[in-house]
C-alpha positions as CSV (number, residue, x, y, z in Angstrom):
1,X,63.5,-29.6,-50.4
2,X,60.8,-27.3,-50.0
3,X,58.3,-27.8,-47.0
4,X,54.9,-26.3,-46.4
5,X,53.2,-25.7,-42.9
6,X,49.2,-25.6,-42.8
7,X,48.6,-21.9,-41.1
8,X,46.7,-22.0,-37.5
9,X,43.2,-21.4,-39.4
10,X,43.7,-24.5,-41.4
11,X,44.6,-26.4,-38.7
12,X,41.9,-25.8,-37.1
13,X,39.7,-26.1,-39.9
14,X,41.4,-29.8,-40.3
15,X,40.7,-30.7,-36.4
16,X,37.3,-29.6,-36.8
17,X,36.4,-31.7,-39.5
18,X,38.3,-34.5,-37.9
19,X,35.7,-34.2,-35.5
20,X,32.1,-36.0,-35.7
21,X,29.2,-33.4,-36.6
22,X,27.0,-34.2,-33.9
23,X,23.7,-32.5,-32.0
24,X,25.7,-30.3,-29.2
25,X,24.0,-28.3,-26.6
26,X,25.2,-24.8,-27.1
27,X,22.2,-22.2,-25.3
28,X,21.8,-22.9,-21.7
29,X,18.2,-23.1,-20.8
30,X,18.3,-19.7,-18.9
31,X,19.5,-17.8,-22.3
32,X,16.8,-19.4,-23.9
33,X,14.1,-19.0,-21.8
34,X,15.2,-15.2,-21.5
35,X,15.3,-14.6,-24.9
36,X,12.0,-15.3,-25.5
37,X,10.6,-13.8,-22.6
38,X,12.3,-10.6,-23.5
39,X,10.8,-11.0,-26.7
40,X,7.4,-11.4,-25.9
41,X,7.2,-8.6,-23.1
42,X,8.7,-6.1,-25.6
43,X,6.2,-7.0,-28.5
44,X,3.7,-7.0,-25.8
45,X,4.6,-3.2,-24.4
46,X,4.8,-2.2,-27.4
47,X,1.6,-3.4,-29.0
48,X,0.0,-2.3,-25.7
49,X,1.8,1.5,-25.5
50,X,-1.4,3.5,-27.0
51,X,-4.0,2.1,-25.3
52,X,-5.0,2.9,-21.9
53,X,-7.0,0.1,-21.5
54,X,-4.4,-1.9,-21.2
55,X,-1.9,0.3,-19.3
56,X,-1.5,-2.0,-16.3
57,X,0.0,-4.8,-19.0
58,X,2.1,-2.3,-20.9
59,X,3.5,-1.2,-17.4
60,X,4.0,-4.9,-16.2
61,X,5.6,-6.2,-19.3
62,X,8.0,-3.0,-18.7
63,X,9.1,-4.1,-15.1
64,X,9.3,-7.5,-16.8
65,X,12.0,-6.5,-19.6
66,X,13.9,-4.5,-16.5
67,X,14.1,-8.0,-14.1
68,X,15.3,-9.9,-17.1
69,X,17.9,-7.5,-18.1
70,X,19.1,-7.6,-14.2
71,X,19.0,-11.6,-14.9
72,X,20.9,-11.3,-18.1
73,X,23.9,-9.0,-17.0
74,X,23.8,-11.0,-14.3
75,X,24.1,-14.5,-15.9
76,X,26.4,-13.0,-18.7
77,X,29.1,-12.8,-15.5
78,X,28.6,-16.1,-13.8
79,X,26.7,-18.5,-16.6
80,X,27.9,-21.1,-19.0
81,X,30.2,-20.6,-21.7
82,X,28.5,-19.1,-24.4
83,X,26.4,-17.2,-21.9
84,X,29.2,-15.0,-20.7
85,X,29.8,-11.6,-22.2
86,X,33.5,-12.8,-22.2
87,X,32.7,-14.9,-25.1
88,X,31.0,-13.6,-27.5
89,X,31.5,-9.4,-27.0
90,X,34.4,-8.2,-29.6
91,X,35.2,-4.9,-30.7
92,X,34.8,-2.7,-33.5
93,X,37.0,-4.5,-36.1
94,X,35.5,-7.9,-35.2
95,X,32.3,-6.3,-36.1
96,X,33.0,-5.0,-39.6
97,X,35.2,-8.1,-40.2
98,X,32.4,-10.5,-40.0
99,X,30.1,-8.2,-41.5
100,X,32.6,-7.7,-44.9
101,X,32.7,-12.0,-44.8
102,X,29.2,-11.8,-44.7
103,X,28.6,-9.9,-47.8
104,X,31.6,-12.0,-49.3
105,X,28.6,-14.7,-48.7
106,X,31.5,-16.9,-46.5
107,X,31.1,-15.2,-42.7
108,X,33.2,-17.2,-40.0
109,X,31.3,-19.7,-38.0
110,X,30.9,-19.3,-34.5
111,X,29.6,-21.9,-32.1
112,X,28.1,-19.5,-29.9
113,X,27.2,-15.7,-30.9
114,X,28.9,-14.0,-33.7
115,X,30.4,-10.4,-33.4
116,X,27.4,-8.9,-34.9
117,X,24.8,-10.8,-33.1
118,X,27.3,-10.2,-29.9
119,X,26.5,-6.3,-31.1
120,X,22.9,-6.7,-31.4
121,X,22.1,-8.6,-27.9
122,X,24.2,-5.7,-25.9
123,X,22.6,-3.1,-28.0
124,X,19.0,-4.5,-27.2
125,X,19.9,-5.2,-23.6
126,X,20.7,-1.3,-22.4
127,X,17.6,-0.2,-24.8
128,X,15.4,-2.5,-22.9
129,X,17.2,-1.2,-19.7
130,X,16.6,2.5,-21.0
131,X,12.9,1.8,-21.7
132,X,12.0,0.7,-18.0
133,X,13.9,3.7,-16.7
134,X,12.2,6.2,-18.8
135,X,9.1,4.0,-18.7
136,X,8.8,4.1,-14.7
137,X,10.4,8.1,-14.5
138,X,7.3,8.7,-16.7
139,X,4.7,6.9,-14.5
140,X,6.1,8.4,-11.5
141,X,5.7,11.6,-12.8
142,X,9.5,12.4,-12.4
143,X,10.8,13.5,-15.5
144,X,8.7,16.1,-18.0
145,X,7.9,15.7,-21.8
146,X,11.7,15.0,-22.9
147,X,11.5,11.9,-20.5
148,X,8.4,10.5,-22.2
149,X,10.2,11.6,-25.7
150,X,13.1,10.1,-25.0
151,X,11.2,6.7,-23.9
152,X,9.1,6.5,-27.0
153,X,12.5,6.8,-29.2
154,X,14.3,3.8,-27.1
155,X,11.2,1.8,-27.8
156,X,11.0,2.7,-31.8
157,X,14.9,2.5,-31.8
158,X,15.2,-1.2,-29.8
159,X,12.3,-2.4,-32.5
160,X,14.7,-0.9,-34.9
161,X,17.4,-3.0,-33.9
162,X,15.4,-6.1,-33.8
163,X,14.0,-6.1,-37.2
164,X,17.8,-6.0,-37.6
165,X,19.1,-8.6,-35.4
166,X,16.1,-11.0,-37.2
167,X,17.5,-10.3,-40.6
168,X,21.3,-11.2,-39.3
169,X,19.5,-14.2,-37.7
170,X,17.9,-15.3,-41.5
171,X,20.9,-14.2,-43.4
172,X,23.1,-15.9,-41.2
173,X,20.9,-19.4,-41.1
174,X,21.0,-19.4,-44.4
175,X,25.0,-18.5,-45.3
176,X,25.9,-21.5,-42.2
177,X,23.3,-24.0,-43.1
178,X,21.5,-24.1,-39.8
179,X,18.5,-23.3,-38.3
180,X,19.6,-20.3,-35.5
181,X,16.1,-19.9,-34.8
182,X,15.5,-23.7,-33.8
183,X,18.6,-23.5,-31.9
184,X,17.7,-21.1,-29.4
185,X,14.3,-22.7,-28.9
186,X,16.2,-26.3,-28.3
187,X,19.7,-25.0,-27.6
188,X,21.8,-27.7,-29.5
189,X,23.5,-26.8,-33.0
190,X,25.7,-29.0,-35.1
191,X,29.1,-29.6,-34.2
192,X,32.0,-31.3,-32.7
193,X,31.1,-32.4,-28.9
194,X,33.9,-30.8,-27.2
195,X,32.3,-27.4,-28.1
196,X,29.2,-28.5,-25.8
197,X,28.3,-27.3,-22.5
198,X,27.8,-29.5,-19.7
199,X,24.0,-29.0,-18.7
200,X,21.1,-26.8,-19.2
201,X,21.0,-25.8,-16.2
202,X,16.7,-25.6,-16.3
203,X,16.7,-25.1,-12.8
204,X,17.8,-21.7,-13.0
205,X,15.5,-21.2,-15.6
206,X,11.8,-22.9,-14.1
207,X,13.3,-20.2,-10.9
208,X,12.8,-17.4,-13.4
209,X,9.8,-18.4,-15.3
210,X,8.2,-19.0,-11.4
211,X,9.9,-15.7,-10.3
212,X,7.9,-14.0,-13.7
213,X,4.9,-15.9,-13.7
214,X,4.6,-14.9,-10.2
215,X,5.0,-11.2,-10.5
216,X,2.8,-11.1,-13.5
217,X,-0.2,-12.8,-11.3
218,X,1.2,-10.8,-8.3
219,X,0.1,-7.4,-10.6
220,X,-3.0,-9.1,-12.0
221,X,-4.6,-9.4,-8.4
222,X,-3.6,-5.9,-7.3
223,X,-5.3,-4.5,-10.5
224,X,-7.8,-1.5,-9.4
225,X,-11.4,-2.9,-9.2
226,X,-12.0,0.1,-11.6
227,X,-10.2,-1.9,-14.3
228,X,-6.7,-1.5,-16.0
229,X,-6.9,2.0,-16.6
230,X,-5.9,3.4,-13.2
231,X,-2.3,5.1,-12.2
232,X,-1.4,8.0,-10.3
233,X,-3.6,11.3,-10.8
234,X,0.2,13.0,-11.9
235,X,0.9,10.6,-13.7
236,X,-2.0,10.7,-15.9
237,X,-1.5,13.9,-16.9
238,X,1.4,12.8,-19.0
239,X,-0.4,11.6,-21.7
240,X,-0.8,7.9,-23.6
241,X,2.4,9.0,-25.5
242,X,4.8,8.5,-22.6
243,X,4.4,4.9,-23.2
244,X,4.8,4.3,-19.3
245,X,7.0,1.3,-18.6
């Protein structure tokens, strides 16, 4: 008699839908509070990078992206699950794998990050680390015209990469069935309640809004009486162009 053995992907596939689709919280509330504040002090900087009227805000939302990039690295070591970089960062052939399902229109699902979304946030997080170095080399007046160059194509290059990461995050929502962008403003996704993280740990993330918040109002009140068009005579020299984070 001839006997069949389910393989280890339909197993799993069997003990998942064993499993009751429930709301599970997936995105710590650190992630998500840093995902959006990333967001909004890139679109922020770069909305703000020709005008020299408002060079104090495009220079604080640039020390903003650099603390939240420390943060990030930071919790991608010692945060939840799905947080770590241990979970979610693949290689190459994990990459183009998930990619080639995707245009198959039947890409894997992944509780937390998928390989190219794991691509996307690493890529975005040493731009936005790239960008405040150049950004404060530039408004230091340590670096010459290749500095300001070079910061100016980080910043077209990280927007680049998320028009990108926002078109993964439709196409994917629409291939799974879910809502990605709901997700990460609530942090629970459908699925089976052992892959759930304990707690949210908000906490950690009402210390870094405060720690934000704060520096933001700490800038505000040491803004020149002159207005928000003061920096260093050197500095100024460099041109609106540099883009000065």
């Amino acid at each position: 008699m001839n006997a069949t053995s389910a393989s280890p992907a339909e197993t799993a596939e069997t003990s998942m839908a064993a499993q009751p689709a429930v709301r599970t919280l997936v995105w710590d509330a650190p992630v998500r509070v840093f995902h959006w504040l990333l967001a909004l002090s890139f679109a922020g900087s770069y909305i703000t990078a020709e005008s020299e009227s408002w060079r104090l805000l495009h220079v604080t939302l640039g020390y903003t992206m650099a603390g939240l990039v420390v943060f990030r690295v930071l919790w991608g070591l010692m945060g939840t699950r799905y947080a770590r970089f241990s979970n979610f960062v693949r290689g190459p052939r994990a990459v183009a794998g998930y990619l080639r399902a995707m245009v198959r229109g039947r890409p894997e699902h992944h509780v937390g990050h998928n390989p190219a979304g794991a691509l996307a946030i690493m890529a975005l997080l040493g731009l936005a680390a790239l960008i405040a170095a150049t950004g404060w080399a530039t408004y230091n007046d340590l670096g010459g015209g290749w500095l300001e160059d070079l910061h100016e194509l980080a910043a077209n290059t990280m927007l680049a990469v998320v028009g990108l990461h926002v078109a993964g995050v439709v196409a994917a929502s629409w291939l799974h069935r879910e809502n990605l962008v709901r997700a990460m403003v609530t942090g629970y996704k459908i699925g089976s309640p052992r892959d759930g993280i304990a707690q949210a740990w908000r906490s950690v993330a009402a210390l870094m809004l405060a720690a934000v918040l704060g520096f933001w109002w700490l800038q505000w009140q040491g803004a020149p009486s002159a207005g928000l068009t003061d920096r260093p005579a050197a500095a100024s020299k460099a041109g609106h162009d540099g883009d000065d984070d």
